[in-house]
N, C-alpha and C positions, 0 to 999 in steps of 0.2 A: 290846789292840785297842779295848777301848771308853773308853781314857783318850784314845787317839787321836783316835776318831771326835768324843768331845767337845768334845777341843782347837779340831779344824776345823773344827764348827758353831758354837763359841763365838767364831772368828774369822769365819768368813759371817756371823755375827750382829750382829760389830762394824762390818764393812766394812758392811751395808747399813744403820747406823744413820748411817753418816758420809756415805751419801748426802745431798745437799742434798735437801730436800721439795719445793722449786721444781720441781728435774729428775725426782722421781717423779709428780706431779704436772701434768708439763707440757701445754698444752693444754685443761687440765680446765677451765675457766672460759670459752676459746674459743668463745664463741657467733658464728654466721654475722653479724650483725647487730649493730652496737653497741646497748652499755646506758644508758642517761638514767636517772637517778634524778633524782624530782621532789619535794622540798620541802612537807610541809606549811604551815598556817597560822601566822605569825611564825616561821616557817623562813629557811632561807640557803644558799648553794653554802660558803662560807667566809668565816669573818672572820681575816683573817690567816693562821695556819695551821691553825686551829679549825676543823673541819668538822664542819658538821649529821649527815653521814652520817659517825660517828666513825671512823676506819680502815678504812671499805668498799670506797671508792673501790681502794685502792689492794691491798686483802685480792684483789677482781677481778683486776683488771690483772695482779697476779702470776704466774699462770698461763693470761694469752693474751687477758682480755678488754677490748676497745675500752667505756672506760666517760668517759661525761660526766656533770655536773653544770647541770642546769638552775639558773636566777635568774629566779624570776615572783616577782609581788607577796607583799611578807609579808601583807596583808590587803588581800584582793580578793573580787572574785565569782568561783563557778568558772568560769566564761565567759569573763570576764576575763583571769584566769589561764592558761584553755585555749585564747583565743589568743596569748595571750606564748608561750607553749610547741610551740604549734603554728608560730609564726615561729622557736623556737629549733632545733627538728626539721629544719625546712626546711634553717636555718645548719649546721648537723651532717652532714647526708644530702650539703649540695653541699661541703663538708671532706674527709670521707671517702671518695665517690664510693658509698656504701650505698644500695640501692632500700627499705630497711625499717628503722623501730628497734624496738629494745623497750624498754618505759615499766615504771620501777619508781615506786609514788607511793606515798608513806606519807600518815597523814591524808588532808587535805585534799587533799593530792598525789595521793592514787589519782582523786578525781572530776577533777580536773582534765585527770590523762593518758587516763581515762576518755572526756573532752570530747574529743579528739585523733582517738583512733581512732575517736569516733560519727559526726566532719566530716569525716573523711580517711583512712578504712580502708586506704587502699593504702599509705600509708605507715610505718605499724604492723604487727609482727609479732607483737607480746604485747601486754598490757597486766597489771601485776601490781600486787595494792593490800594494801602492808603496814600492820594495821591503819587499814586506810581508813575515813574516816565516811561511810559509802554510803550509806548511810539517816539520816543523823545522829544528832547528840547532843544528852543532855538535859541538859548543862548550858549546848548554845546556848539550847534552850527556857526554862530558869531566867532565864537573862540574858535573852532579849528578853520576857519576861514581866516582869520587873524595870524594864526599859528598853524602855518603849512608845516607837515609833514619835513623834516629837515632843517627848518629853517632855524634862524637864529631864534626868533621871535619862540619858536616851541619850545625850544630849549630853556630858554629864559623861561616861559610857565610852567612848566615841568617840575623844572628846580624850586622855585614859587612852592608848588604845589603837594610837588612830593615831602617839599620840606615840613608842612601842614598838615601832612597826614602820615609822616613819621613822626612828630611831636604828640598828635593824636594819639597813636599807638603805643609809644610807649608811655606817656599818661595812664593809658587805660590798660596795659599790660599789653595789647594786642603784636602779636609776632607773626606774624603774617607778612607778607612782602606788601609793595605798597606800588604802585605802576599809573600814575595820572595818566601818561598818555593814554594808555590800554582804558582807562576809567571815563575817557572825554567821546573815545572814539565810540564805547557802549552806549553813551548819552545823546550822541548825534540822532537827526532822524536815517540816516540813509545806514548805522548800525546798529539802531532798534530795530528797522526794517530785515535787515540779515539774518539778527537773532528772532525773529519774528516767524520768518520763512522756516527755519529750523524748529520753532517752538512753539507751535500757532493755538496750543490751546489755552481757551478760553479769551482770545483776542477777538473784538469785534472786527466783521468784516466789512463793514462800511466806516466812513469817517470818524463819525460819532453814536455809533450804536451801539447793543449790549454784544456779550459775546457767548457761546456755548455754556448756559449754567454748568453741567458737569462733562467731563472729559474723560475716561477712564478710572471713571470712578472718585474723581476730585472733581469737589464744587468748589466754583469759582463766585469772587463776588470785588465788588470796588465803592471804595467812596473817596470825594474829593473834596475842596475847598473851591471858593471863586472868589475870594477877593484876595488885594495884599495886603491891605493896609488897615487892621482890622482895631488895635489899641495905641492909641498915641506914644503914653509911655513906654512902649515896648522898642528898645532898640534896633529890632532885624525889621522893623516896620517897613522905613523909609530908604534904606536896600532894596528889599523886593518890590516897592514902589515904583523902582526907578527899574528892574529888571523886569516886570512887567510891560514896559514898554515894547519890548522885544517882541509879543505878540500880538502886536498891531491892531489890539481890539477883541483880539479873541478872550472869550472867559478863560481865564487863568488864576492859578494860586499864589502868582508870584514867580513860581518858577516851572511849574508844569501844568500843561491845557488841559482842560476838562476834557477834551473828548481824547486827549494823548493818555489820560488816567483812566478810563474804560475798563473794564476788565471784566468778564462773567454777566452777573447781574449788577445791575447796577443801584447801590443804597440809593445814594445823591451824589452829584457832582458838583453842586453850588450850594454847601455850606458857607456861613458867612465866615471861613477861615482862610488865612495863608498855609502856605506851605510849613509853617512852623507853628500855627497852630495845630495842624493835624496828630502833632504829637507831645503836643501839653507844651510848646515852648516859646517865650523866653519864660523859664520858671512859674509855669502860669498865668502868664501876662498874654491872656488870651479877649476874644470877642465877647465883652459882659451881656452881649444882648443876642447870643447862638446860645444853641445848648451847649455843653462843656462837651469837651472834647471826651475825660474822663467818662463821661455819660453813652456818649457814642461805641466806646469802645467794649462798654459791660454789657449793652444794648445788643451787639454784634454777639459776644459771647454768650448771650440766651439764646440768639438763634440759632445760632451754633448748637448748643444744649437742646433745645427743642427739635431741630433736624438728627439728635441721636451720633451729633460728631464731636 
């Protein structure tokens, strides 16, 4: 009897492994609302088959959700930025026939889908800032401490820079103008703070705290990463190893602080990810011992789907 009964669980076991995970699955990512993901600083929708957001896009879509890919400037102001994006919103909402989206921004990309929902609540249902520089960064502050205003020294990164994020651009098709400087000053802390005072929702109002879950009707929410150095073989590793140093001890991604990535409610802010794991990259070559980044992302869009957005 009990060789029996094992036989038959050991076949229920096999049948429901040959389930396809799609079809268990299905639905799960289904949010009311399409997804935009928005592109940090010297970011991109794709170049070729390359995506900024490695395998997300499509990790999504798999199980039901309506997701796009924003294209704003690689190096802009967030203003700038937020409204290339709030024109591409608009293009999406009359595609789909959607009254709402939801804005996923990494970096620089969270102030920017930030800017969206501050001008145009109504058509915003979330706003979510993966590793976001909400308060900025101290190695924008290095740099324009390096690179006053006029000087020689700006000029020379500018040109650097703009030249990297025109190459960017027209790689990926993006025609958009391209402004480092205006891109360095958004990333400072003392013009995060500016744009902050203009745009204060869902910013925490102490150092490191959460910030207003909704705001006019848009939920807010954040998660981050805390280390740099997270796979050896991974080239951007030992970069942000070294720019980590910049904040002097503070929990960091590499390139933005945990409590500078704040935003709404807060997921986590110390996942064992860098700043470039948060969005599947170098091609994958992500922390084998965090949950996958892809995980994180579908995770989010059930709660999404469960909150009815």
């Amino acid at each position: 009897m009990k060789k029996t009964f094992a036989r038959w669980a050991g076949m229920l076991l096999l049948a429901l492994s040959l389930v396809p995970a799609s079809a268990a699955a299905a639905g799960y990512t289904q949010t009311k609302y399409p997804i935009i993901l928005v592109h940090g600083m010297l970011g991109w929708n794709s170049i070729g088959p390359y995506e900024y957001w490695f395998g997300i896009p499509g990790a999504l879509r798999r199980d039901g959700a309506q997701v796009y890919v924003a294209q704003v400037s690689a190096a802009n102001s967030t203003e700038v930025r937020g409204e290339q994006l709030l024109t591409y919103v608009k293009q999406v909402m009359a595609a789909t026939g959607a009254k709402k989206v939801n804005l996923i921004g990494h970096s620089h990309g969270a102030p920017t889908a930030r800017y969206v929902a501050s001008v145009a609540p109504g058509l915003v249902a979330s706003v979510t800032s993966v590793g976001g520089a909400n308060k900025g960064v101290p190695t924008a502050d290095i740099m324009r401490g390096v690179a006053a205003p006029g000087s020689y020294s700006e000029t020379l990164l500018v040109s650097i820079v703009d030249g990297i994020a025109k190459t960017i651009a027209f790689l990926s098709g993006d025609r958009n103008a391209q402004m480092s400087a205006a891109a360095l000053d958004s990333m400072t802390t003392v013009g995060a703070a500016k744009f902050n005072a203009a745009h204060p929702q869902g910013v925490p109002r102490t150092a490191c705290g959460e910030g207003d879950y909704q705001v006019n009707g848009v939920y807010y929410f954040s998660w981050s990463g805390a280390r740099s150095l997270t796979n050896l073989i991974d080239p951007v590793d030992g970069p942000l190893k070294l720019a980590s140093l910049a904040f002097g001890g503070e929990k960091n991604d590499g390139l933005v602080g945990s409590c500078s990535s704040r935003l709404g409610r807060v997921i986590r802010d110390d996942y064992g990810m860098n700043h470039f794991d948060e969005i599947n990259q170098v091609a994958g070559l992500v922390n084998l011992f965090e949950t996958n980044p892809l995980t994180v992302y579908r995770q989010h869009a059930n709660r999404l789907r469960e909150m009815g957005l």
